[in-house]
N, C-alpha and C positions, 0 to 999 in steps of 0.2 A: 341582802338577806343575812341575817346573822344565826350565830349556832345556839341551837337549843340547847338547856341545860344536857339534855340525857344524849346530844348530841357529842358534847363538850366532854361531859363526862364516860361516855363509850371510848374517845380519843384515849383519854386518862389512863382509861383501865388497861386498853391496846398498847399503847406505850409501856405501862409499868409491867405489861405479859412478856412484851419482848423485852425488855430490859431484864427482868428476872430468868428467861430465858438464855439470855447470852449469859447473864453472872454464871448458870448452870454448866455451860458450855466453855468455860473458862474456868470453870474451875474443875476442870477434867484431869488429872495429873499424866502429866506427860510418862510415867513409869509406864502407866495402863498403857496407851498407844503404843510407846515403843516394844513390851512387850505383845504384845497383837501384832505387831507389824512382825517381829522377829517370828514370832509360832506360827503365823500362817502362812508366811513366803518359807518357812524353815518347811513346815507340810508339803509345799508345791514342789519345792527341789525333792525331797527325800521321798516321795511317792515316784517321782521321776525316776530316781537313783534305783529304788526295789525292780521296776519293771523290766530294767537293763541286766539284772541278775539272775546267775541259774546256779545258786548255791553260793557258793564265795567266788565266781569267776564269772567275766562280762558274758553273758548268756551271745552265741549265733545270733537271733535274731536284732539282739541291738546290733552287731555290727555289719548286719544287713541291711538296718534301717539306715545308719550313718553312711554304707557304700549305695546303697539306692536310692533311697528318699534326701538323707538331707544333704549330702555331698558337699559339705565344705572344702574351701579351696584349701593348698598348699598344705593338705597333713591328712596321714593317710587312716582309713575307717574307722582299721582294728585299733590306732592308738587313741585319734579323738572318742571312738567309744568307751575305751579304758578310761583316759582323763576327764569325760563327762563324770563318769559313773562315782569317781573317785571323790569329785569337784560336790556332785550331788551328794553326798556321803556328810564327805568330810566339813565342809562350811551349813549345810543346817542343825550338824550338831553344835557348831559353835556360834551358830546363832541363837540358837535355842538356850545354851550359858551364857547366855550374853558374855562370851570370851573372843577377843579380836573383833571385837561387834564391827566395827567400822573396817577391818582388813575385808572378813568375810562378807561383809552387804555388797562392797565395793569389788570381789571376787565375782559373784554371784550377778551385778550389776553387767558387769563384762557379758557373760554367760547369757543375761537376756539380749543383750544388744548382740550379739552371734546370732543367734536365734533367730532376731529380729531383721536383720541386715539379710541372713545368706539361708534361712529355714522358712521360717514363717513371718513372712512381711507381712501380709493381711492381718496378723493377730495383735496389730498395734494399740487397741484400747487395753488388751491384760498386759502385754508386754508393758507399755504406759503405768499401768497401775503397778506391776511388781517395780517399776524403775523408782514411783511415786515412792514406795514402800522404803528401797534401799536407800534413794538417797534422804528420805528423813533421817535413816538409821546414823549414815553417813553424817550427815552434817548435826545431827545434836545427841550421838551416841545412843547406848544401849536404853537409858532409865538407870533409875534405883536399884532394879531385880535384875541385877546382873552379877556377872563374874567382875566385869570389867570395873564396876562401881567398887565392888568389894575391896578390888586389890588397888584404884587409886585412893582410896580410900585410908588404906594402906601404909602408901609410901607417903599419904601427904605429912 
């Protein structure tokens, strides 16, 4: 049996759809992702970091959740809840400058694999995905729309 023209030419047009599709797809500039990537794991942590708060001082109930619920070994409630809260703070605003892009993904990276290991094991497909998130960060830096671009930008 051979292919009918409108056969032949349906292949054609399916072909040249996905083909102009990936060109589309590829031509996504990596700025945009790695800014996405930065702003919305930058939200996760810093939404995290507010609810630990009760004014400018780690609110009781985060450090009852740390001595009750999540119980990490070898370090005690009140201070893992202070250094969460800190950690939550301070690395998504530098993500969000894309300043120490790679220290801070790689910080925050730590923080999910805690999480992950000694809190919420079951939670491994979002853990998964924020890991997905940091190590892009990680291995091909912030983007364009960064601090970090600006200032090698800079020295070069």
């Amino acid at each position: 049996m051979t292919d009918t023209p409108f056969a032949v030419h349906s292949q054609s047009r399916t072909i040249a759809l996905i083909q102009r599709g990936h060109a589309a797809m590829t031509a996504i500039p990596y700025c945009l992702v790695a800014l996405i990537a930065r702003i919305s794991m930058a939200a996760v942590f810093w939404r995290s970091g507010q609810t630990k708060l009760d004014g400018w001082h780690v609110s009781d109930s985060a450090i009852l959740l740390f001595r009750d619920e999540y119980r990490l070994p070898l370090i005690d409630p009140t201070l893992a809840a202070c250094l969460a809260t800190f950690a939550e703070h301070l690395f998504p605003i530098l993500l969000v400058l894309g300043l120490a892009t790679r220290f801070a993904a790689l910080a925050l990276l730590v923080m999910t694999l805690v999480i992950e290991v000694f809190v919420y094991p079951d939670a491994w497909p979002t853990h998964g995905t924020w890991a997905a998130c940091f190590l892009i960060l990680m291995a091909q830096g912030p983007g364009k729309v960064s601090l970090d671009h600006l200032i090698a930008q800079r020295w070069r």
